[in-house]
N, C-alpha and C positions, 0 to 999 in steps of 0.2 A: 504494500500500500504506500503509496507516494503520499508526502504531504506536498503546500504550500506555504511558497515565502513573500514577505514584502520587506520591500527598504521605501521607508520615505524619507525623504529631506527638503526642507525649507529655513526660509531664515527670516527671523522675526526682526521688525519694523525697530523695535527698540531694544537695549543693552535686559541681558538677563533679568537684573536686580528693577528694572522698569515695573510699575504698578500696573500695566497694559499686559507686559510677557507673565505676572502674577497672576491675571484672569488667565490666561494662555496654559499656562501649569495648572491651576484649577482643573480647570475643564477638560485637562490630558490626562489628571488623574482619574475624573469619574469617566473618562470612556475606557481608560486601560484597566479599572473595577469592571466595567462593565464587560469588557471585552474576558475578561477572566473567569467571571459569571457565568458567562456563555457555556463554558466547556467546550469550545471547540479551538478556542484560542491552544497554542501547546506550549508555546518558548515564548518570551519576550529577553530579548538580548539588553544590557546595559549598555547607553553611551558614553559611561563613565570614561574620560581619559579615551576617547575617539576622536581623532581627527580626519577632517576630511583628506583626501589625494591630492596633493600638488597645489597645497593652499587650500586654505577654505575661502579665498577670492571676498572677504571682506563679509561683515554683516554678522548676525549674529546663529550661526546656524543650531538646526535644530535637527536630528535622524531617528527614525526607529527602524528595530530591527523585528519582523516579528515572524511566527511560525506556526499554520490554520493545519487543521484537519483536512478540511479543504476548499477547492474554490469557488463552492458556492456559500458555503459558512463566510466564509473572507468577503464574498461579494454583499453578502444579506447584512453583517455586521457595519460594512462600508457605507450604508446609501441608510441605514434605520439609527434609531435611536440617539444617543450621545456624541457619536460619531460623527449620523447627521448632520446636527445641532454644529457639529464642530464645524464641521465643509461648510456653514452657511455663515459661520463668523469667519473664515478665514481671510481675508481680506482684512479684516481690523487687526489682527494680528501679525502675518505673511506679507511678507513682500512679494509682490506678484511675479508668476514667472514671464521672463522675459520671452517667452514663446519657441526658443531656441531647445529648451527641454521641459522634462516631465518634473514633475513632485514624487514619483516612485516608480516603481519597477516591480514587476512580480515574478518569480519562477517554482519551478516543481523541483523537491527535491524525495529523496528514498527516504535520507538518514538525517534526524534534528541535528546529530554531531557534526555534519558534514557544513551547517550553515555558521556562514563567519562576516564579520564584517570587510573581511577582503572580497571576498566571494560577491558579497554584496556591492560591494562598487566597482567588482569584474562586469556585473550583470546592468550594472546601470551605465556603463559606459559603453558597453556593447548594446543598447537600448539607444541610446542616445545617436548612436552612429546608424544602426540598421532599424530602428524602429522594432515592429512588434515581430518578433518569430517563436520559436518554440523554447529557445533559450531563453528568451526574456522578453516578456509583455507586460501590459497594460489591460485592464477590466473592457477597456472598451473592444479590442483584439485578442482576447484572450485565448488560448490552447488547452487542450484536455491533457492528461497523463500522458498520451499517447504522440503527443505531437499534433493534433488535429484541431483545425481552428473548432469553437465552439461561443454558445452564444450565453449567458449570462444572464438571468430574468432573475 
C-alpha cells in the first residue's frame, strides 16, 4: 500500500514574532489538530532547523512536510474544514505567488521512512521545471499509485 506526501511552502507577509504571523500559527495549529483527528493524517515532519535550497531568497518562509493515507483523504482534508478556513485567509497572511510556481507539490511514496525533506525539495523542483507527472503533482493533475492520471472529487 503506497501512501501520500505533500511539501508546502510559502512565506508570510510579516517577520515570525508579527501579531498577523501569530493568527497565522493559530490557525496552523487547529488544522494540524484537526488534521491529526482525522486518522488519516500519518507523519507530520518538523521544520525545526530546515532550510530552504540555495537560499531561502528572502521573506519569511514557512514549509510542511506531511504524510496521508491517501489521496483522496489528502484531497477531502485540503478543500473542508480548518484547512479551508485557512486557503480562504491566505492572502492576509502569504505573500502571493508570483505565478512562476506552486505552494506545494504532492507524490506517492511505499515507505513513511523513505520521506525526507531532501526528497521533498527533489520533488518540488522537479515540479517546478516539468509541471504535473507521476513523480510529482499537484490536486488539480493528480496521478493514482499506478502512475495514471486520475481525477479528485
Amino acid at each position: 500500500m503506497a501512501f501520500v506526501s505533500i511539501y508546502t511552502v510559502g512565506r508570510l507577509h510579516h517577520p515570525y514574532e508579527h501579531p498577523a504571523s501569530h493568527e497565522f500559527y493559530e490557525m496552523g495549529y487547529k488544522v494540524m489538530r484537526q488534521a491529526h483527528l482525522s486518522g488519516y493524517l500519518i507523519e507530520e515532519f518538523s521544520s525545526d532547523g530546515v532550510s530552504l535550497p540555495g537560499g531561502d531568497g528572502g521573506g519569511y518562509p514557512v514549509l510542511t512536510l506531511t504524510v496521508w493515507k491517501s489521496l483522496q483523504s489528502l484531497y477531502r482534508f485540503t478543500y473542508a474544514g480548518k484547512h479551508s478556513q485557512a486557503l480562504r485567509s491566505r492572502n492576509k497572511w502569504m505573500e502571493p505567488n508570483d505565478g512562476n510556481h506552486s505552494s506545494y507539490v504532492v507524490w506517492w511514496t511505499e515507505k513513511v521512512k523513505d520521506v525526507s525533506w531532501e526528497e521533498a525539495f527533489t520533488r518540488y523542483q522537479y515540479y517546478l521545471e516539468h509541471q504535473a507527472t507521476p513523480f510529482a503533482f499537484d490536486l488539480k493533475q493528480a496521478f493514482d499509485e499506478s502512475g495514471q492520471p486520475c481525477n479528485l472529487k
